[in-house]
C-alpha positions in Angstrom: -17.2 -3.5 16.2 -17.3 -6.7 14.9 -15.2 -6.5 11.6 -13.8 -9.1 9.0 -11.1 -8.2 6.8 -10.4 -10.2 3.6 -7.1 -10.5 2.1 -5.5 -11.5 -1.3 -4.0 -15.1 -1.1 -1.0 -14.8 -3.0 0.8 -13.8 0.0 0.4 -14.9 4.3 -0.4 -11.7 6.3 2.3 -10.7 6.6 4.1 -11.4 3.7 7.5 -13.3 4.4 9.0 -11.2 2.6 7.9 -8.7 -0.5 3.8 -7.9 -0.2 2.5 -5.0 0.0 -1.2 -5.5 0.6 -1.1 -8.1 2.4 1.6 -6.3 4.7 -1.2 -3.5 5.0 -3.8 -5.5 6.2 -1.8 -7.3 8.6 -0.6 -3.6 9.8 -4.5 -2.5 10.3 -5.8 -5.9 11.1 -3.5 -5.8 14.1 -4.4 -1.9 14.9 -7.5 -2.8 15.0 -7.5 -5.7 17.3 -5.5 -3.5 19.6 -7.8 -0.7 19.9 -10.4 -3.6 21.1 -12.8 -4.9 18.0 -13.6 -8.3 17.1 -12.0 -8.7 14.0 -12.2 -12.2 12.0 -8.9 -12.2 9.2 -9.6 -14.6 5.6 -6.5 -15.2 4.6 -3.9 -17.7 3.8 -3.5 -20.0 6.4 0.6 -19.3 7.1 -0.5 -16.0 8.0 -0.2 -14.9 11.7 -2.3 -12.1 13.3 -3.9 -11.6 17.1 -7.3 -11.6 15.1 -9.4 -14.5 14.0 -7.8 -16.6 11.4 -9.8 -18.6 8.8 -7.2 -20.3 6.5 -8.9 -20.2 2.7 -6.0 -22.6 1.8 -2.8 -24.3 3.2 -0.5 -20.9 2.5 0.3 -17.9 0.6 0.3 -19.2 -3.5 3.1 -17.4 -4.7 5.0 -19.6 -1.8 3.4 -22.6 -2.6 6.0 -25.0 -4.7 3.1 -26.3 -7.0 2.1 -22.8 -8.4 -1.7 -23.1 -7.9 -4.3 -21.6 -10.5 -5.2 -18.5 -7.9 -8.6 -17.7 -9.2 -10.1 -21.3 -8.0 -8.6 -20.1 -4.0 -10.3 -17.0 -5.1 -13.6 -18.4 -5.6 -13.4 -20.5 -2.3 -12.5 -17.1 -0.5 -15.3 -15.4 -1.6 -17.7 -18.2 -0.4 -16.3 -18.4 2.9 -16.8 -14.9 3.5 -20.4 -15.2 2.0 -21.2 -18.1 4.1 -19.6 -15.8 7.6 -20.9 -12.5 7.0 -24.0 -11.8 8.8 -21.2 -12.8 12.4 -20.0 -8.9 10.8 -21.1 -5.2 11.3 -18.9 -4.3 8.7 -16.7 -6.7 5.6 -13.4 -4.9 4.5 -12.4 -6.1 1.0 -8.8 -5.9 -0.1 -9.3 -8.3 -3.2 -10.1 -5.7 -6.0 -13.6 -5.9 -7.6 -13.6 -9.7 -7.9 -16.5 -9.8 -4.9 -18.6 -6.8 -6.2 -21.6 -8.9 -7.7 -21.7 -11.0 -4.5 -21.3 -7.8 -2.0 -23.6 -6.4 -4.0 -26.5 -8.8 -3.3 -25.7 -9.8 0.3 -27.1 -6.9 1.8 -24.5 -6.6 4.4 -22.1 -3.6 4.9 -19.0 -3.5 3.0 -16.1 -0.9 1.5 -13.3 -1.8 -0.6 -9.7 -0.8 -0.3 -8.2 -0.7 -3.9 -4.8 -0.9 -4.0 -3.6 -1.4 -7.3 -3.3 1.2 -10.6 -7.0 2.0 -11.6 -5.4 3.5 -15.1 -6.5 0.3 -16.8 -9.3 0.4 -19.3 -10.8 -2.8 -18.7 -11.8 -1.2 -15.4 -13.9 2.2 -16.8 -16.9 -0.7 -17.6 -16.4 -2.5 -13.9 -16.8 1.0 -11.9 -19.6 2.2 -14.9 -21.9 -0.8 -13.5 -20.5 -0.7 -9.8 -21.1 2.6 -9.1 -22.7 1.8 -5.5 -20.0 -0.2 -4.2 -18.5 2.0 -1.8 -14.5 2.3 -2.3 -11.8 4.2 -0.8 -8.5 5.0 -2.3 -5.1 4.9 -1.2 -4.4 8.3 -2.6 -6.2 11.0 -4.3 -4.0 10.4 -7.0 -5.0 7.2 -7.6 -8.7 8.3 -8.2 -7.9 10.2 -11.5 -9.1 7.5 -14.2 -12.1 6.5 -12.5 -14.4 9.4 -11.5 -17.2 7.6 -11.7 -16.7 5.3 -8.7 -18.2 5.7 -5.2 -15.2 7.1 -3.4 -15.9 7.2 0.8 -12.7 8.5 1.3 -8.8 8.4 0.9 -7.3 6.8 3.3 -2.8 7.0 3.1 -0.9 3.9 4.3 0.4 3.9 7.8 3.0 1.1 9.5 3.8 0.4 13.5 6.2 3.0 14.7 8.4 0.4 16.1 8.7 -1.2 13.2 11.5 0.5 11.5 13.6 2.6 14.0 15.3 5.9 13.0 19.5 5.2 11.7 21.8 7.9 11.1 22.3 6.7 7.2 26.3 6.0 8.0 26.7 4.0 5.4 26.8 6.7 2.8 25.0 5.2 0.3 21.4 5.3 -1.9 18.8 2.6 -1.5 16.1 1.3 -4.1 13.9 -1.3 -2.8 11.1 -3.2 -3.8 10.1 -4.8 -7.3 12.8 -4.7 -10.2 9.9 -4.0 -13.0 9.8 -1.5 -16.1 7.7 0.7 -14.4 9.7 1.2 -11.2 12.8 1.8 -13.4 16.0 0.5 -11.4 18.2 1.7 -14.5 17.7 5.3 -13.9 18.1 4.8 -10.4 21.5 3.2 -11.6 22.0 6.4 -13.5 21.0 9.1 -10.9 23.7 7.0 -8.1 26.2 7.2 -10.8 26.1 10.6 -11.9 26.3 11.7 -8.1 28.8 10.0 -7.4 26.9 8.1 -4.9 27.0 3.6 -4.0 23.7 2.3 -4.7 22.1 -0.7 -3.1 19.4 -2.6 -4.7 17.0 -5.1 -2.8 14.3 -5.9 -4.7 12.5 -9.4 -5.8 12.1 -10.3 -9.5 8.8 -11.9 -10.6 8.6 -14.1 -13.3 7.1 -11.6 -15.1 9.8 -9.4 -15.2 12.4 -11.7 -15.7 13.1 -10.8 -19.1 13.3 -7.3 -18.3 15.5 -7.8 -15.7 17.9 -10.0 -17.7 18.0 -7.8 -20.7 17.7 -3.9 -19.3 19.2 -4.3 -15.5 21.6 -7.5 -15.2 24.2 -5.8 -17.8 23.9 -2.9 -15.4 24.8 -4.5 -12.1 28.7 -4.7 -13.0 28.7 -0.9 -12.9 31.0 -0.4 -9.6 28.9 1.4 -7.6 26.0 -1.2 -7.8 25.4 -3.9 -5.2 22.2 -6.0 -6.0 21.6 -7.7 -2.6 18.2 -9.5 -4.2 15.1 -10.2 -1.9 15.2 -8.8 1.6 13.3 -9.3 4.7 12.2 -6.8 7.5 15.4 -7.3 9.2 17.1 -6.8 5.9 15.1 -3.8 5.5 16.0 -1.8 8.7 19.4 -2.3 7.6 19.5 -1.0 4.7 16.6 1.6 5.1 18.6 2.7 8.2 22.5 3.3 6.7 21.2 4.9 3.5 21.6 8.7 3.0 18.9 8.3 0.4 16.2 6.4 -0.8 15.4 6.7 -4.4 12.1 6.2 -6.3 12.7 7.1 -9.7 9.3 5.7 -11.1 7.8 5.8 -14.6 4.1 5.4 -13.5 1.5 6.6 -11.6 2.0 4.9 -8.3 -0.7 4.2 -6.0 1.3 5.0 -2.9 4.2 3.2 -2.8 5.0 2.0 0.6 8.9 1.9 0.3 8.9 5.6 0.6 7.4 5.6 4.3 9.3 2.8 5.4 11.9 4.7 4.6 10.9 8.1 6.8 10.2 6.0 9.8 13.9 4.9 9.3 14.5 9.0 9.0 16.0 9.1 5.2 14.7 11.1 3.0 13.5 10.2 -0.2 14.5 11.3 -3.8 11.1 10.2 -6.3 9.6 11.2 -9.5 6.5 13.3 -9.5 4.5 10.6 -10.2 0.8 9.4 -8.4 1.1 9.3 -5.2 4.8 10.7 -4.4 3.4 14.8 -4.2 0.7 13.7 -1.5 3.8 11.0 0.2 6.6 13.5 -0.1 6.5 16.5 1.7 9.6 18.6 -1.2 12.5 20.1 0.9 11.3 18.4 4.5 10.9 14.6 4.1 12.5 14.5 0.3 12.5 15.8 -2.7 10.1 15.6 -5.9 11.9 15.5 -9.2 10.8 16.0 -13.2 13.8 15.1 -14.1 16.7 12.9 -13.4 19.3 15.9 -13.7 16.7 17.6 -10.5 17.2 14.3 -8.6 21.0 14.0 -9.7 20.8 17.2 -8.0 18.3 16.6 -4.8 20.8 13.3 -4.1 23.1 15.6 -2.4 20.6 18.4 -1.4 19.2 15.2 0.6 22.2 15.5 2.6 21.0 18.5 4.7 17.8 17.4 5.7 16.9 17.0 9.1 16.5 12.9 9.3 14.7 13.4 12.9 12.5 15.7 11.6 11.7 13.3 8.7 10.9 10.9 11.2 9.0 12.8 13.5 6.8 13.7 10.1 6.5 9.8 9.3 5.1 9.8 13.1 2.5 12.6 12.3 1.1 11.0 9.0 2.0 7.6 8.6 1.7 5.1 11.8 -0.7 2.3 12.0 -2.7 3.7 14.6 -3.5 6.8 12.5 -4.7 4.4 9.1 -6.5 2.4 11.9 -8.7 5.7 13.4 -9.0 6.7 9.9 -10.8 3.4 8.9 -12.9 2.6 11.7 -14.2 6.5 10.8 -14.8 4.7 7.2 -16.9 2.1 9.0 -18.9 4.0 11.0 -19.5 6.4 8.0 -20.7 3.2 5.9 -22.8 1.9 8.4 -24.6 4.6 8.9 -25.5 4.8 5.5 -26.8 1.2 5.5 -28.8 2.1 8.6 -30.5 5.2 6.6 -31.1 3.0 3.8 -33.1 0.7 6.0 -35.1 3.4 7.4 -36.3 4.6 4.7 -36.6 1.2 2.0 -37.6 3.3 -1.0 -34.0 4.5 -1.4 -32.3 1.3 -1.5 -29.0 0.4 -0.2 -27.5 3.2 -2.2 -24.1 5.0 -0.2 -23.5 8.2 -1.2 -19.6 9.9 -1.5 -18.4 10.7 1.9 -17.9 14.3 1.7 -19.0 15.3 5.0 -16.5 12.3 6.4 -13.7 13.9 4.3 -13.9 17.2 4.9 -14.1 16.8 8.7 -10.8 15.2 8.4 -9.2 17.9 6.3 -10.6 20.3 8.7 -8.7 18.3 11.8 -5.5 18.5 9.6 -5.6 14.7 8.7 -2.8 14.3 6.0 -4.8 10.6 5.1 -8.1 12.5 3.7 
């Protein structure tokens, strides 16, 4: 299958260091080209992959010293892909809805992988008028404020299984990894270490837009003594950490799309301590992976409950529901779904190229046991 995936610019695929979307598309990009289709990658032109590479600009913008406008980049991206798409069977969008009127009208097959919170209200009116643009979500969860979209299919993150290796979490300690922002909520995850009694080790990057929440709320907090802040970490940083933790915890405050942190941290077999919040009930399997909290008293609680779980069984559940090769089967199923609606609509032109929810895709999933579905 000849496929082209299109990725945000503000980070290279892979991301140096903090990205999560761009880290997933690199992750299925190179699936893909493993399992032996011709796959073309727009993207940032820092990125590395096996697949085709067309560089949209020099690199990734957040990297870029000058702190480009990222809409114009946008634009350019958009045109590429406009200008390439009848090479493709199939165009996989990772950039939001920002190529919906020109996917729309090129009359070539196309989904969209949303990644991002969908409880925004600007975006009711965007989904309203887009309601044929085929999209798949990242959890069920995240599907909740926008009903009215055309869902193909859920479709749960997945990583290499070599990527992070399995440690014994010797180093006694909790983790929290990934953005310091409001809604992640670093504080309580200050509380819940402190209250068990428990070290807790924070990597995690700071945007700009979060600076002054991160001055005000967490910096007075980081001279507790059972807090080390070890800033912005790379993969290698990651399996370190991830690896000697007893506990990863994901105290968030909203409704979370997937949250990737949590399986990096099974494949590294700790379990994981997280609010019920989007996606963590569908992520976290209670008693066998982690634990699902309400409360921070419950995951004051579930921080030494975490203790006697079975860390090769969480990693042996990571391997079931979470690799790579599984998010890879899962969307090539996507594709072939989509273009067979495209090949209906052409046989019979007085429907138009209308897709149609992929019930029948989903529920032959479920019915195999898929966990991403």
């Amino acid at each position: 299958m000849r496929i082209a995936q299109v990725a945000p610019l503000y980070e290279s695929v892979p991301p140096q260091a903090y990205g999560g979307t761009e880290r997933v598309v690199s992750w299925l990009t190179e699936a893909l080209v493993r399992a032996g289709h011709d796959v073309t990658l727009f993207a940032s032109g820092d990125s590395k992959t096996a697949a085709r590479l067309v560089p949209v600009c020099p690199r990734s913008l957040r990297l870029d010293a000058n702190r480009p406008d990222p809409l114009p980049w946008h634009v350019l991206l958009l045109e590429q892909v406009a200008r390439r798409s009848r090479e493709f069977d199939i165009v996989h969008h990772h950039v939001d809805y920002l190529h919906f009127p020109l996917s729309r009208r090129l009359g070539v097959p196309h989904v969209t992988t949303l990644h991002g919170r969908l409880d925004l209200p600007e975006l009711g009116p965007v989904y309203d008028a887009f309601d044929d643009v085929p999209v798949v979500s990242i959890s069920d969860a995240q599907r909740g404020p926008l009903p009215q979209a055309r869902w193909m299919a859920t479709v749960h993150h997945g990583l290499p299984p070599r990527l992070l290796v399995p440690g014994a979490g010797s180093g006694g300690y909790a983790a929290f990894l990934g953005r310091i922002s409001p809604e992640k909520r670093p504080d309580l995850a200050i509380e819940i270490a402190g209250r068990a009694g428990i070290e807790l080790r924070i990597a995690a990057k700071v945007d700009a837009v979060d600076r002054a929440y991160f001055e005000a709320i967490v910096r007075p907090l980081l001279d507790r003594p059972w807090v080390r802040f070890l800033g912005e970490v790379g993969e290698a940083g990651k399996q370190e950490l991830l690896a000697g933790a007893a506990v990863l915890l994901f105290p968030i405050d909203w409704p979370e799309p997937f949250g990737l942190v949590m399986i990096e941290a099974m494949a590294c077999g700790t379990p994981v301590v997280a609010f019920r919040r989007g996606s963590v009930p569908e992520v976290v399997e209670d008693g066998i992976t982690g634990f699902v909290c309400d409360s921070v008293e419950e995951a004051v609680a579930a921080v030494g409950r975490a203790a006697g779980l079975d860390r090769a069984r969480v990693r042996a559940r990571f391997e079931e529901r979470f690799t790579a090769e599984r998010m890879m089967r899962d969307y090539v199923a996507v594709y072939e779904h989509v273009l067979r609606e495209y090949s209906d609509a052409r046989d019979r032109p007085d429907r138009g190229l209308v897709l149609h929810p992929g019930h029948v895709l989903e529920d032959r999933h479920r019915q195999a046991g898929s966990q991403a579905w």
